[in-house]
N, C-alpha and C positions, 0 to 999 in steps of 0.2 A: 694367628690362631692355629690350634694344632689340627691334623684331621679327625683325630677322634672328637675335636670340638664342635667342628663344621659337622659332622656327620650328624649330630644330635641335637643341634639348634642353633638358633641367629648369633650376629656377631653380637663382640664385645659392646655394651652401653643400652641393649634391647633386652631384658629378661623375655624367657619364650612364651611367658602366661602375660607379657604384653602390662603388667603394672606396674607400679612404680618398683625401684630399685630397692633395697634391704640395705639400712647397717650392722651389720655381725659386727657381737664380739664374739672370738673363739678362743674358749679357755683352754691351755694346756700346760697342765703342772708339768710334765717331761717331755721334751721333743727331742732327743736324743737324734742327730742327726747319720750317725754311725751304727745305730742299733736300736732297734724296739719299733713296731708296728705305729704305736701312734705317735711319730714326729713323720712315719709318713703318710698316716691319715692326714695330718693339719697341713702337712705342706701341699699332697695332691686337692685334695678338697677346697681350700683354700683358694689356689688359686685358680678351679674350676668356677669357683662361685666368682668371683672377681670376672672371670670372660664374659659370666652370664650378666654382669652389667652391675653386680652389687661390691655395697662398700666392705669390705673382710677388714677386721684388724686382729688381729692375733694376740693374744696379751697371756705369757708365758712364763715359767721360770729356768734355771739351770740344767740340764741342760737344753741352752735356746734352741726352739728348729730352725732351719733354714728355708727360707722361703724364695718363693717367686719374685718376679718384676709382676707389682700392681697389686703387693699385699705388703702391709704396714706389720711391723712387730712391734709390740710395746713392750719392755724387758721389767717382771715384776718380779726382784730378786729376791731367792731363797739365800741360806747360809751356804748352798750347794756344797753339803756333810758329802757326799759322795764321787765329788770329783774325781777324778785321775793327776797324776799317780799318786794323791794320795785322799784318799777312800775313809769315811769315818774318823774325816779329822777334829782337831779342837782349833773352833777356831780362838783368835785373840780376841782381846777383850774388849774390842774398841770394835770387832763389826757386830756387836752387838745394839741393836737400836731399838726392840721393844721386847714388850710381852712374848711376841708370837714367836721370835727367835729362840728367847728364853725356852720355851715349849718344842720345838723343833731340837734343839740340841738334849737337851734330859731328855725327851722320847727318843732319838738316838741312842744315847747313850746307856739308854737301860733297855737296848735290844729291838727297839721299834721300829716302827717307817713309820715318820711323821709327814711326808709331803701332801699327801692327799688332804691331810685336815690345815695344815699350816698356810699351801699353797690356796685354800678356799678360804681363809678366813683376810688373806690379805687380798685376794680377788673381793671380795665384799667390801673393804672397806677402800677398793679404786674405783669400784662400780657406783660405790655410791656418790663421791665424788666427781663420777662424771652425770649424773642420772639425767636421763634424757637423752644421751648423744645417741643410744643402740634402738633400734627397733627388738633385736633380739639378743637373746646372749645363750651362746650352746655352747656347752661347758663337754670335752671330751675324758668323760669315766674319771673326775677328780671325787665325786658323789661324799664331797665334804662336808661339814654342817656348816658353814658359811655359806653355802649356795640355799639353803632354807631360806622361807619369807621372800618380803619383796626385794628384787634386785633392780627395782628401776623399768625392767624390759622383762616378757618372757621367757622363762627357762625351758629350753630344749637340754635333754642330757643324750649322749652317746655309750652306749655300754657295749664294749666289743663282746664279753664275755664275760660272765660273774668270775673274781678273781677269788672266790671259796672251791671254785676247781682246780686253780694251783695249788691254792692252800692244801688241800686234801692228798694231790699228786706227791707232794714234796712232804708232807707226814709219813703218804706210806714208804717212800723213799728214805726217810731220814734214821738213824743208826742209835739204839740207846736212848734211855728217859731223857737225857739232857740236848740229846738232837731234836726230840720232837717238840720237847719244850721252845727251844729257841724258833724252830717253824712259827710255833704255836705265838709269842711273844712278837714275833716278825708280824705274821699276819693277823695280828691286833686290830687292825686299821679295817677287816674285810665287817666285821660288827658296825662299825660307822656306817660303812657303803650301801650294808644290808637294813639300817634301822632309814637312813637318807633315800635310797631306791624306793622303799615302798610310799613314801612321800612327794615323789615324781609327780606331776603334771603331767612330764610327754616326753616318752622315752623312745630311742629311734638302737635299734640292732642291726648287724651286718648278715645276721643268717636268721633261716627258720631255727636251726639248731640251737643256736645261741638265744633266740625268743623264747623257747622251753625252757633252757637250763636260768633263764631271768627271771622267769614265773616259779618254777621249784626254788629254785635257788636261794632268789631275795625276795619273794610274796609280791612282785610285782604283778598288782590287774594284768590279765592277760590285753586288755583293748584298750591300756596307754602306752601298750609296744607296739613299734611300727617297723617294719623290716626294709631296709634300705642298703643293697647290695655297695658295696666296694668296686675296686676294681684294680686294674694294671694301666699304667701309661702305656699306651699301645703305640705310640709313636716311638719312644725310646727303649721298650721292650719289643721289638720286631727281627723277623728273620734279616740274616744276613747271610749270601751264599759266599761271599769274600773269607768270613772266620772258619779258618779251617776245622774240623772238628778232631779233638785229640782222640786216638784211640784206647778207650780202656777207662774214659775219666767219666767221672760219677760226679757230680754236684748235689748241693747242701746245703740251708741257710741253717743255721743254730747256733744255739749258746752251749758248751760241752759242759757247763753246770746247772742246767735248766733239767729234770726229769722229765718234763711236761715236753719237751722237744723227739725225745725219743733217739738220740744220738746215740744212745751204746748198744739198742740194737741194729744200726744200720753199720756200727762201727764191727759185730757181730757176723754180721750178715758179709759184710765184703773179706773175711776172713775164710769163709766158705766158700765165696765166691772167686777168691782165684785158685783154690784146685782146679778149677775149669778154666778158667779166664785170668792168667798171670801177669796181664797189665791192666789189670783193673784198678784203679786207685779214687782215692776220694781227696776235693776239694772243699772243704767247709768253709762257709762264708761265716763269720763269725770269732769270736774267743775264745781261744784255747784255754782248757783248765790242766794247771799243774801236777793237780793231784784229784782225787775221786772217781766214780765206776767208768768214764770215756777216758779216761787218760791210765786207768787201769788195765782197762781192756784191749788200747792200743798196746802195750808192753807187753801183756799177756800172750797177744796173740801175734807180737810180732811185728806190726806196720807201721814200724816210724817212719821208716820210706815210705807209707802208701797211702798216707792220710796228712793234707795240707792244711794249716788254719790259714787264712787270710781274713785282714779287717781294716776301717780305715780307707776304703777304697773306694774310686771316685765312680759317680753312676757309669761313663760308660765303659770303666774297668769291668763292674761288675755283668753290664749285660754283655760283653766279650766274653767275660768265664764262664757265663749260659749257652751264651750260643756255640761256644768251643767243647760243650759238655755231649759225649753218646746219651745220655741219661740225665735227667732227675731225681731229685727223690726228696719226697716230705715223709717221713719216718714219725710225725708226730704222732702221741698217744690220743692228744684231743688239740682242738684250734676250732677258734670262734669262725673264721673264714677261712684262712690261710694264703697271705699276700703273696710269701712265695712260691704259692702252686700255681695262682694267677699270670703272673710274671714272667715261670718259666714257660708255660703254656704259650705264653702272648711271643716268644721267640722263636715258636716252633719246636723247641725241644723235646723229645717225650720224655712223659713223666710215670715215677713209681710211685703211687700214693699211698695211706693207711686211710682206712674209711675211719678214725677217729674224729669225732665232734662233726665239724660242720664241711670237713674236706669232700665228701661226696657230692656237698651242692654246688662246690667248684669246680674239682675236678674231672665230675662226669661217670655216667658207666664204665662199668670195667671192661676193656676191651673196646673200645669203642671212642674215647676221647683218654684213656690212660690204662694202666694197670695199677687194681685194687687189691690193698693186701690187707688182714687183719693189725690190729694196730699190737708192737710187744712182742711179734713174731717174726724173730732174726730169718728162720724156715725159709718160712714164706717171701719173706725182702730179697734173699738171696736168689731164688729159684726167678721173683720177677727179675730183678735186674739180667739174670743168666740171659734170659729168655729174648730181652730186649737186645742187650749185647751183641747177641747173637743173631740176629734178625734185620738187618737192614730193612727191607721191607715195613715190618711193622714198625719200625723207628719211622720211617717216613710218614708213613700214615696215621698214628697218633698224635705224629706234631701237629701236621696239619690239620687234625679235627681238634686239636686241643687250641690251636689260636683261633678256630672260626668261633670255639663255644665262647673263648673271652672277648671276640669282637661284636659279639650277640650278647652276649649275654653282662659282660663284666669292665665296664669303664669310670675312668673321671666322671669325665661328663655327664654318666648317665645316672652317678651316685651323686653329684651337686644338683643339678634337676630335680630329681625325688628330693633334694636335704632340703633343697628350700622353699619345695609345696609340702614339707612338715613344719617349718616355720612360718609358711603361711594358715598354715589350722593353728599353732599356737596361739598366734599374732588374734584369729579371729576368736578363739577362745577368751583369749584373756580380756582381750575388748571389742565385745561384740557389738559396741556401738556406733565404732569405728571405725569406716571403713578401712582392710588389709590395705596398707601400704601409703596411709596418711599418717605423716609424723607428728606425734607428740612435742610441743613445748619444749623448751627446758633450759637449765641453764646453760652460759656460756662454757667453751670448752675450756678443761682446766691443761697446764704446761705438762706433760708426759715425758718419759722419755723412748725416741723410738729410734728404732733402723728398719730399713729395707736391704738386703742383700742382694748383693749384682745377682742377675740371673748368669746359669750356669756355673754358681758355687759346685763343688765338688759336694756328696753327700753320704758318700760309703754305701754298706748293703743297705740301708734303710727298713731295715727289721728289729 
């Protein structure tokens, strides 16, 4: 057990409200183990609940996450159109095996993302073949129309963030009637989410922030949202006085073709920033884009030497290039929580934030657990980073208030705890005649196919 485990309740096989144990199912249409926020929601969460004594199975599709020792994957494959290296392919004709493939590839192919509705309609139809096995089943943000009606067990959903604030970001972003159109065409699927959302039973968010923009957003009742913080692995994201720190290096999680990241003004900003500071350079956790406004901007202003992508990288590659970084910095425009302010926090690092969306409830006062900058304002980015750079002292002292706030405030542990006294009010809702944590009947288990992954798989940046 880890110490952030210990610290916040009994061992493995005891849950801490002392009843019987839970079987999850946890749905996740993407677990991208290299990149995107929720393959490491599923994987940290997961295997949080698992310590606290309950049964997790995970039931996924392309790309699968990577999981812990003491959590089951059950692999419920899409056409997976978007692989590497090759992306929006055709497949052949022979992996075609029903309807919902059918649908999956023409929604592709005439500009769409089909995963969120594809990957819930073949979850529906394994859920129901197994009915009975789950006490619950919490589906993370697929909010497809397969997940409607009865699924056997109660529906918890997860909505990190209404994904109509991308949508919006990457419109005003986009160049010409035939760019916005294709936004527009892309994020077809956010209508699904938004008519499915307000049909919710029990919807669980990661910030107050994010509890607003679900209410405006997608008309969801303000009081079937429950706020259930995230957090950092505080065990494998922790200081080290052994990693040296480089001098002049800035760190970054992002995608360089993401708007909503905010990469080209941080990429802006350290353009400024070495008239003062001429070893200042950035390393980006994440994917390089070829061509568009950060790979623009790089050239423009000159920093092919001073701007790194890296991606692919194993976790404690990547908490090494934290802890070796003077700086952070979350540059984004908006973020439902922000994992990687968490994270860098939880190393000691100090960080440069945007108070955009929900990163103030992470990151803390300005001055006080980070420096706060307006979100869009290269200015402003430039002068924090200057500032820190140049201050030892304050670099000291922000790390260290920045990991006390995530070892108070922002854990595993302490977001599985809360997840699964929100599946205990489902549980009591859906059958209140029964007592939480008596199982239901049902039939025998059907043949699946599954893996568990050795613990200590590699898993890159995990954003």
């Amino acid at each position: 057990m880890t110490a952030e485990a210990m610290e916040s309740g009994p061992g493995p096989g005891s849950p801490p409200d002392g009843r019987h144990p839970l079987r999850i199912a946890l749905l996740s249409y993407k677990g991208n183990p290299f990149c995107g926020g929720q393959g490491v929601y599923v994987r940290h969460l997961s295997r949080e609940l698992a310590r606290l004594g309950h049964q997790v199975e995970v039931i996924g599709a392309q790309p699968y996450p990577v999981l812990d020792e003491g959590v089951t994957l059950t692999e419920l494959p899409s056409l997976d159109l978007y692989r590497s290296p090759d992306p929006f392919r055709t497949p052949r004709r022979g992996e075609f095996r029903d309807w919902v493939d059918a649908v999956e590839f023409a929604t592709m192919r005439t500009g769409g993302f089909p995963e969120p509705l594809t990957f819930s309609l073949r979850a529906r139809r394994h859920l129901a073949a197994r009915r009975g096995q789950f006490d619950v089943v919490h589906d993370n943000q697929t909010l497809g129309y397969g997940l409607l009606g009865d699924l056997g067990a109660p529906l918890v959903t997860t909505i990190h963030h209404p994904i109509t604030v991308d949508r919006k970001l990457e419109l005003d972003a986009a160049e010409g009637w035939s760019g916005r159109a294709s936004v527009r065409r892309w994020y077809g699927f956010t209508r699904m989410q938004r008519r499915v959302a307000r049909r919710l039973p029990s919807v669980l968010t990661v910030s107050g922030t994010s509890r607003q923009e679900i209410v405006e957003h997608l008309g969801v009742p303000d009081g079937r949202i429950g706020v259930v913080h995230i957090g950092a692995d505080t065990d494998l994201f922790s200081p080290d006085p052994s990693v040296a720190r480089v001098p002049g290096r800035i760190v970054t999680t992002s995608s360089a073709d993401v708007p909503l990241k905010g990469l080209v003004y941080l990429v802006e900003a350290l353009a400024k920033l070495r008239t003062e500071h001429p070893d200042a350079h950035l390393v980006v956790v994440g994917k390089r884009a070829e061509d568009g406004p950060v790979a623009q901007a790089i050239e423009r202003y000159g920093l092919g030497g001073a701007v790194e992508f890296v991606k692919g990288i194993s976790d404690a590659e990547l908490v090494d290039l934290v802890r070796s970084a003077e700086v952070s910095c979350v540059p984004s425009l908006y973020e439902g929580f922000s994992l990687p302010a968490a994270e860098a926090m939880a190393t000691g690092t100090p960080l440069v934030a945007t108070t955009g969306g929900a990163i103030p409830e992470v990151a803390g006062p300005d001055g006080e657990t980070c420096l706060a900058v307006t979100p869009g304002d290269a200015g402003a980015l430039a002068t924090a980073l200057g500032r820190l750079l140049g201050d030892p002292e304050l670099r000291a002292r922000l790390g260290a208030a920045g990991r006390d706030r995530v070892l108070s405030r922002f854990t595993w542990a302490r977001a599985a705890e809360g997840t699964a006294e929100r599946y205990r009010e489902a549980i009591d809702r859906h059958s209140p005649a029964r007592p939480t944590g008596v199982r239901p009947s049902g039939p025998a288990e059907v043949s699946v196919r599954r893996r568990t992954p050795a613990a200590g798989t590699p898993t890159g940046s995990n954003h």
